[in-house]
Every structure is written in structure tokens, then in C-alpha cells.
BATI-702011 format. One record per residue: x, y, z of N, C-alpha, C, O in turn. Coordinates in steps of 0.1 Angstrom, whole numbers, padded with zeros to 4 digits, always signed. Example, Ala and Ser with C-alpha at 12.3 -4.5 7.8 and 13.67 -1.06 7.14 Angstrom:
2
+0132-0057+0078+0123-0045+0078+0132-0033+0078+0142-0033+0085 +0128-0022+0071+0137-0011+0071+0129+0000+0079+0134+0011+0080 
! end
This chain:
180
-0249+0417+0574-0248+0412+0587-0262+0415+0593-0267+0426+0593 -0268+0404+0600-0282+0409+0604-0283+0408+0620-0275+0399+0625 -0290+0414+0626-0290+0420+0642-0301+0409+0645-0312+0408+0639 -0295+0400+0657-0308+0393+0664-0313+0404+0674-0307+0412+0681 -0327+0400+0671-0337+0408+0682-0336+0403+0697-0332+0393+0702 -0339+0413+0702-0332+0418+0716-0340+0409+0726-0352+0411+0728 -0332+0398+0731-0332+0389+0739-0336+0395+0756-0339+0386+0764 -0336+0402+0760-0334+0406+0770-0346+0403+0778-0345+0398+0789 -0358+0406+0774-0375+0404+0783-0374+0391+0779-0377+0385+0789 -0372+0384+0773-0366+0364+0771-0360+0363+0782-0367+0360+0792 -0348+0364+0782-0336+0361+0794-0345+0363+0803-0351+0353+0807 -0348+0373+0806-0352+0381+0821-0361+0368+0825-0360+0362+0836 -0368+0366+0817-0379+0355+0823-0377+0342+0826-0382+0336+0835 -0368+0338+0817-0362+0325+0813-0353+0326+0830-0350+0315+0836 -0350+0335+0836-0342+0337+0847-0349+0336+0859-0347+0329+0869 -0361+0349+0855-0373+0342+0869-0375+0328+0872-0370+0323+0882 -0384+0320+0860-0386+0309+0863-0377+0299+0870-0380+0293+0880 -0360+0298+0861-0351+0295+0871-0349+0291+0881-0347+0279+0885 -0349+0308+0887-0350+0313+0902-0362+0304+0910-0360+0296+0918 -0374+0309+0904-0383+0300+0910-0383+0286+0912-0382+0283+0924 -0383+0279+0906-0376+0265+0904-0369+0260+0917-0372+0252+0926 -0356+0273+0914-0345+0266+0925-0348+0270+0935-0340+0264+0943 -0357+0279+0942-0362+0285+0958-0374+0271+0959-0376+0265+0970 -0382+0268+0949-0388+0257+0951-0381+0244+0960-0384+0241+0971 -0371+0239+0953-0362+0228+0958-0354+0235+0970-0354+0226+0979 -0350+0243+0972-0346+0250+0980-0347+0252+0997-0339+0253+1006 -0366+0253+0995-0374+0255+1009-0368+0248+1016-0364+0237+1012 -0366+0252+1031-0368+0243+1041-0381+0245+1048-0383+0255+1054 -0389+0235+1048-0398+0230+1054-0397+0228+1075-0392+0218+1079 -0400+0235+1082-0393+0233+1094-0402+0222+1102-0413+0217+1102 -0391+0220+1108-0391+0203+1119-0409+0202+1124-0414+0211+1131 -0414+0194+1121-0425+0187+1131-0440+0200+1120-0452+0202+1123 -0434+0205+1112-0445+0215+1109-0459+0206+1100-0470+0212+1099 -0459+0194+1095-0473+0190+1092-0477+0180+1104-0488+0181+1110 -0469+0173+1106-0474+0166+1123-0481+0174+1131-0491+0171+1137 -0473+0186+1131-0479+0193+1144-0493+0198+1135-0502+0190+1138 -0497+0204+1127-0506+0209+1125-0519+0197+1121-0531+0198+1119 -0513+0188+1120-0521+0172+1117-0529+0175+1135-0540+0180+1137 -0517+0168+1145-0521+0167+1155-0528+0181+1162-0534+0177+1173 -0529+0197+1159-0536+0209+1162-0545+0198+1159-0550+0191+1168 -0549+0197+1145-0565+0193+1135-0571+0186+1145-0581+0191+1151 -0566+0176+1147-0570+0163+1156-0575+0164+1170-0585+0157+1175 -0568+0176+1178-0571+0178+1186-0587+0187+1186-0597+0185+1193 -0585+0194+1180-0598+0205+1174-0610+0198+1170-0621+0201+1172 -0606+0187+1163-0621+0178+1158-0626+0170+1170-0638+0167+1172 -0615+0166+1177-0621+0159+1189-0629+0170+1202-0640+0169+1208 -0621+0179+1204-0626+0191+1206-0643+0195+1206-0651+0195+1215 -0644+0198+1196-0654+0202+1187-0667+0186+1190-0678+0188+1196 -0664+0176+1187-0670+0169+1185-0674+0164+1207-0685+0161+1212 -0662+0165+1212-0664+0161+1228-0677+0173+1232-0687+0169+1238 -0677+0187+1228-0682+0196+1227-0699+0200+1224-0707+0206+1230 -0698+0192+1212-0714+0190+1208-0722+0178+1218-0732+0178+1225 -0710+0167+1215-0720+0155+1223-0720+0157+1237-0731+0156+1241 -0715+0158+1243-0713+0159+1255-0721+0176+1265-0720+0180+1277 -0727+0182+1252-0734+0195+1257-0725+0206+1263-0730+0213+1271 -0713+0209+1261-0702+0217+1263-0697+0226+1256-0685+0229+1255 -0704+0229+1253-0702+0243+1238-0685+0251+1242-0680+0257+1233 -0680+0251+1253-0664+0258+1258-0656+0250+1248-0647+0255+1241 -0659+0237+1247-0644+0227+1242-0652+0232+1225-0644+0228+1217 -0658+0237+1221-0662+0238+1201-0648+0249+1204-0636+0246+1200 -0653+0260+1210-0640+0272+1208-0626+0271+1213-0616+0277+1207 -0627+0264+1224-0615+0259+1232-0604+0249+1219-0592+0250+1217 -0612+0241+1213-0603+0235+1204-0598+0244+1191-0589+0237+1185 -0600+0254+1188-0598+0259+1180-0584+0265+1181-0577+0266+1171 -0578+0271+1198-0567+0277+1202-0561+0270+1196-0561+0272+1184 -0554+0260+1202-0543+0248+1202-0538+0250+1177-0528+0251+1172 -0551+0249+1172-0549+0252+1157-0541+0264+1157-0528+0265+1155 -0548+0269+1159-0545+0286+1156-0533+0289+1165-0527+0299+1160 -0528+0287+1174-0515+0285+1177-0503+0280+1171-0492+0285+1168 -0508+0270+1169-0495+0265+1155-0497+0265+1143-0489+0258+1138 -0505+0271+1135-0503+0279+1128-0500+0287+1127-0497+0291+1116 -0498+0296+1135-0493+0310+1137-0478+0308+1140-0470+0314+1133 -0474+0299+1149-0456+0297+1149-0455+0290+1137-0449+0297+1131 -0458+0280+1129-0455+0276+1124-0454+0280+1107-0449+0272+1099 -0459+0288+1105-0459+0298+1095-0450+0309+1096-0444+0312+1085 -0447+0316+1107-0431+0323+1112-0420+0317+1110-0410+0324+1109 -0421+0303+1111-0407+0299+1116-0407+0291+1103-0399+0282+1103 -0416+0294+1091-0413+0289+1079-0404+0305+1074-0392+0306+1070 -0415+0315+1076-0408+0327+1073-0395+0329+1071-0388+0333+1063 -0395+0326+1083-0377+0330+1094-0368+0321+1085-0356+0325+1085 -0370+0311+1078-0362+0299+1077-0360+0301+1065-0348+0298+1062 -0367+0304+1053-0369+0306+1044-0371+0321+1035-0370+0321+1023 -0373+0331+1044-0374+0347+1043-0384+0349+1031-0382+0358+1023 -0396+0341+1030-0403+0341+1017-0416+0336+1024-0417+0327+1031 -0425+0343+1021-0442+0339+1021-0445+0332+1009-0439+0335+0998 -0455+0321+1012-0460+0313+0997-0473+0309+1001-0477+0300+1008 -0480+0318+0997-0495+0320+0995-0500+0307+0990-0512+0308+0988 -0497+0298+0989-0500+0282+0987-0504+0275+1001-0514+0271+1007 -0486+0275+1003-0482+0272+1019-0495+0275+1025-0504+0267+1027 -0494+0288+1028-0506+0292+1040-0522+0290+1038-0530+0289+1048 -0525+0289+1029-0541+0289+1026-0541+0270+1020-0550+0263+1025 -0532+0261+1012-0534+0249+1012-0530+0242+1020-0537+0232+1023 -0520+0243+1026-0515+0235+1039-0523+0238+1052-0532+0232+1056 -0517+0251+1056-0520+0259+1070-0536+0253+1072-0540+0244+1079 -0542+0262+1064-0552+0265+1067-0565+0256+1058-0577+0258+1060 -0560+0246+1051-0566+0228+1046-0578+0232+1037-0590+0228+1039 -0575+0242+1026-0576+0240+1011-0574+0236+1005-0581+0238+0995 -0562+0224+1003-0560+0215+0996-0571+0206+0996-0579+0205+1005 -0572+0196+0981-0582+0189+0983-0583+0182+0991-0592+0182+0999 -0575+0176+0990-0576+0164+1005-0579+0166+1019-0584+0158+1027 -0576+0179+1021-0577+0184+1034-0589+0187+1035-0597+0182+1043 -0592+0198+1024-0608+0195+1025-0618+0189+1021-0627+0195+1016 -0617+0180+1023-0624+0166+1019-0624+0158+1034-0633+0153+1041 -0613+0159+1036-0612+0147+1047-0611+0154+1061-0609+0147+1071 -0614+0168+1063-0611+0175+1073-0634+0171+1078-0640+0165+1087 -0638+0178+1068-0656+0176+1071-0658+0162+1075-0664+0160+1086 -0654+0152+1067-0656+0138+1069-0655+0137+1081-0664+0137+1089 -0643+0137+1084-0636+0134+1101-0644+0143+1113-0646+0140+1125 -0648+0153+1107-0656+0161+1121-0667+0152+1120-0668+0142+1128 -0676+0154+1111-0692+0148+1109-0689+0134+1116-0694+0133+1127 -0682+0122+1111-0684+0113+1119-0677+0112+1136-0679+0102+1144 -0670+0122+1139-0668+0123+1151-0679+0129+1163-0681+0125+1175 -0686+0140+1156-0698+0142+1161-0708+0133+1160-0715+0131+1170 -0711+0125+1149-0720+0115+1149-0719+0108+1164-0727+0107+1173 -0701+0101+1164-0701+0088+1172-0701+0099+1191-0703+0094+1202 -0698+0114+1188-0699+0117+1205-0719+0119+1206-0727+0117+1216 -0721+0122+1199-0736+0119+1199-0745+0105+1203-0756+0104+1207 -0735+0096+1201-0738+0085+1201-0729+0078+1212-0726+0067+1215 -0728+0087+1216-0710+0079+1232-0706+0074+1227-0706+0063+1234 -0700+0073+1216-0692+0063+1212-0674+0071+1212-0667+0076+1203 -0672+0070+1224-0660+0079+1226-0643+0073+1218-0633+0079+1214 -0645+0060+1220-0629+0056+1210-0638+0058+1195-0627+0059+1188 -0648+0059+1185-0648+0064+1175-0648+0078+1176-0641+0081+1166 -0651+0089+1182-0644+0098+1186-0630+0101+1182-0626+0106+1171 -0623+0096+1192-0609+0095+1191-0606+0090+1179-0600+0098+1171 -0609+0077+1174-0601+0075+1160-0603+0083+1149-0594+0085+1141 -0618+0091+1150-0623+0101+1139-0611+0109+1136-0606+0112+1126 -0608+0114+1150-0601+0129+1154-0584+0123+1150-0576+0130+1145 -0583+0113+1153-0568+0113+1148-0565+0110+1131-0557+0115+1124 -0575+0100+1128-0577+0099+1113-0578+0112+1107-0571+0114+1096 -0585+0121+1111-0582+0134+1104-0572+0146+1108-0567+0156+1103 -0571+0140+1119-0554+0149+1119-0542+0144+1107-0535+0151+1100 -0543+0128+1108-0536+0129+1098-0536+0128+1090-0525+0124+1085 -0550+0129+1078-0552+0128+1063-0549+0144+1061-0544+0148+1051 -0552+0155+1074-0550+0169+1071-0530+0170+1070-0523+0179+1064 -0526+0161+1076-0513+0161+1077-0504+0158+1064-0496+0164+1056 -0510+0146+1066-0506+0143+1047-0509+0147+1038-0502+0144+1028 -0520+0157+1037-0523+0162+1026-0515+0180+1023-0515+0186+1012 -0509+0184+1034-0498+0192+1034-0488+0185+1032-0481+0192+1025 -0482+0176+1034-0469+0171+1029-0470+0169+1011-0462+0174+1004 -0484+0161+1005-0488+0161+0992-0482+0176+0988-0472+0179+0982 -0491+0182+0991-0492+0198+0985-0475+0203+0982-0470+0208+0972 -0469+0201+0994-0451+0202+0992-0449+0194+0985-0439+0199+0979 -0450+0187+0981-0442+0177+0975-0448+0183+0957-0441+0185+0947 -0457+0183+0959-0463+0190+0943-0461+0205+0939-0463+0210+0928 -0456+0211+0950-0453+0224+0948-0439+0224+0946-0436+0233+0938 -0427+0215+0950-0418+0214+0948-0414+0209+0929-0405+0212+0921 -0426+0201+0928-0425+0195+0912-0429+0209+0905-0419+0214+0899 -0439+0216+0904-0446+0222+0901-0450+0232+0901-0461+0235+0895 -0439+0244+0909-0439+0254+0914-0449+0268+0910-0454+0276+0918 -0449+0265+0894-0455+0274+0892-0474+0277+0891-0481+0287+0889 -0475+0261+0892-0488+0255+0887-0497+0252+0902-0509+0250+0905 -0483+0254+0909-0490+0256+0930-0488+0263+0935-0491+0261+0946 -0482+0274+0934-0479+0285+0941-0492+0294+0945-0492+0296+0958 -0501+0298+0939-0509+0305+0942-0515+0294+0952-0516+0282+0953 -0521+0308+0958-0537+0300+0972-0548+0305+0971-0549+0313+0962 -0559+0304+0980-0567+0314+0976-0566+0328+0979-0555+0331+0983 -0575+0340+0977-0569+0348+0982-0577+0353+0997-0587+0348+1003 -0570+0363+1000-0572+0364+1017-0589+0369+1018-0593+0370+1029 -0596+0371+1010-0608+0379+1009-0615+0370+1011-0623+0374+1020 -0616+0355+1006-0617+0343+1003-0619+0334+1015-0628+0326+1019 -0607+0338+1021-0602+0331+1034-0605+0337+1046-0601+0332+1057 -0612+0350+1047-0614+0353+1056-0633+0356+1060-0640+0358+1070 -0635+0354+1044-0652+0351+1038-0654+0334+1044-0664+0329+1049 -0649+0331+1043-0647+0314+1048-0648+0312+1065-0658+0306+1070 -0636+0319+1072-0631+0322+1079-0644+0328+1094-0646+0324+1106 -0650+0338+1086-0659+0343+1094-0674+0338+1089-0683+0345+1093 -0677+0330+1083-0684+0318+1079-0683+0308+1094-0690+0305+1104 -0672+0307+1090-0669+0294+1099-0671+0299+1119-0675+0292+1128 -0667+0312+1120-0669+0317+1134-0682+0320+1135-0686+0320+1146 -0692+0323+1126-0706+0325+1125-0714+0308+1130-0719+0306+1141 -0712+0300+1122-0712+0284+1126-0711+0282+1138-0722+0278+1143 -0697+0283+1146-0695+0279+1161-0702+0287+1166-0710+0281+1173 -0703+0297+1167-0713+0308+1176-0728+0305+1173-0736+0307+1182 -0730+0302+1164-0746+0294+1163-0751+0278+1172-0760+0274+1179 -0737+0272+1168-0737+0259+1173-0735+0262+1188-0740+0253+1196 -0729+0273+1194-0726+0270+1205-0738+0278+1216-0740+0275+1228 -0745+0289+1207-0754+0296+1213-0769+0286+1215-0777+0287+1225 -0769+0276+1205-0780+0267+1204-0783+0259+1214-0793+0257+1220 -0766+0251+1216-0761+0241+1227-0771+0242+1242-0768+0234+1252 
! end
């Protein structure tokens, strides 16, 4: 009679994955959460861009609240809804590490500043909503690929990363705004 080898660190894993899988399909995504962070984006690039051209350095920082506002509920009330952080979520969605987002989040500022530089205030505006919602869509992508793919999207970057970035990026506006 011969003894199969002991399945157990198999199973165990074969069971995470699973798990993971099915919390994948699982998530709820809460109401209005890439819209709104599309429309934060939108408002912040127009922001930002009304700011430079217009010699107003308050609206560069001023647009930034309205982001950072809903991000901040809207990452809670993923929490709350789902009782699970996903380091994906927050750094490719939230905060537009995804490719798309960052790709099309630079695009949309630079030619929005071009056209407030230039008064051209409805390219302005279209810049600023065009990239509200390619940042928009490009978190719904990211769900939708994280949902296929759970294991191969779950990671984000890490917070060391994101806050090297982060304080990068507040270095920038304080330059831009001290210049102004």
C-alpha cells in the first residue's frame, strides 16, 4: 500500500487563490466612485491650468482639495463596503498610476495650460474634462482587469514610491506657485 504525499501546503494554496478569485468578483465598487474622481481630476487640471494662465497661483493649490477630498471618502467607503484594502485600488485608480491615467492625466494638464496661456478658455475646459474622464476610465479598466486577473493586479506601487512622487509633485507646485 503506498502513502500519497501530504497534500496539505497544495490545498492550502489551491484555497487562497480561490479565495482570492472570489473576493475579486466579489468587490463592491461604491456608487459614483470613478466619475467622481474623473470629475475631482477635471476640476484640478482646470484648476491648475485657470491658475498658471491667468497669474493666480491660489487656484494651482486650491484645485488640489476638491482631489484629495474624494479620494479620501472614497477609498473609506470602499473600505467600509468591502472590509479589505487593495493596494492596486489606491495607488492605480485613486491616485492615476495606471497607464492610462498616467499618460493621459500629463497630456490634459500641458495642453490645458498651453490653451489658458493662450485664453483660450473653452480649450481649457475641454482639456480639463477630457482628462477627467480618460483618468476616469482608466480606473474602471484597472477594475475590470483586476477582476479578470486578480493576481497579476493586485499589487501597486509601494507607499515609499508614492509619497517620493507625491512630495515631488508638492515641490513642483510650490515652485510653480512661488515663481508665479
Amino acid at each position: 500500500m503506498e502513502s500519497k504525499p501530504d497534500a496539505g501546503p497544495a490545498t492550502a494554496l489551491t484555497d487562497a487563490e480561490r479565495s482570492r478569485d472570489r473576493l475579486a468578483q466579489s468587490l463592491a465598487i461604491p456608487s459614483w466612485f470613478a466619475t467622481s474622481l474623473g470629475t475631482a481630476i477635471a476640476l484640478q487640471i482646470a484648476a491648475a491650468a485657470v491658475g498658471l494662465g491667468d497669474d493666480r497661483p491660489i487656484l494651482v493649490l486650491a484645485g488640489l482639495v476638491p482631489f484629495l477630498v474624494v479620494a479620501g471618502v472614497q477609498l473609506l467607503r470602499f473600505r467600509r463596503r468591502n472590509g479589505v484594502w487593495l493596494g492596486g485600488l489606491a495607488s492605480r485608480v485613486v491616485f492615476g498610476t495606471a497607464a492610462a491615467a498616467s499618460v493621459s492625466y500629463p497630456v490634459a494638464l500641458g495642453l490645458a495650460v498651453w490653451a489658458a496661456y493662450a485664453d483660450r478658455w473653452l480649450l481649457v475646459a475641454l482639456c480639463s474634462v477630457a482628462g477627467g474622464a480618460a483618468y476616469g476610465l482608466s480606473g474602471r479598466r484597472w477594475i475590470r482587469r483586476y477582476r479578470a486577473e486578480p493576481a497579476a493586479n493586485a499589487r501597486g506601487e509601494s507607499a515609499v514610491l508614492l509619497a517620493l512622487v507625491g512630495a515631488a509633485a508638492v515641490a513642483g507646485v510650490a515652485l510653480l506657485v512661488a515663481n508665479a
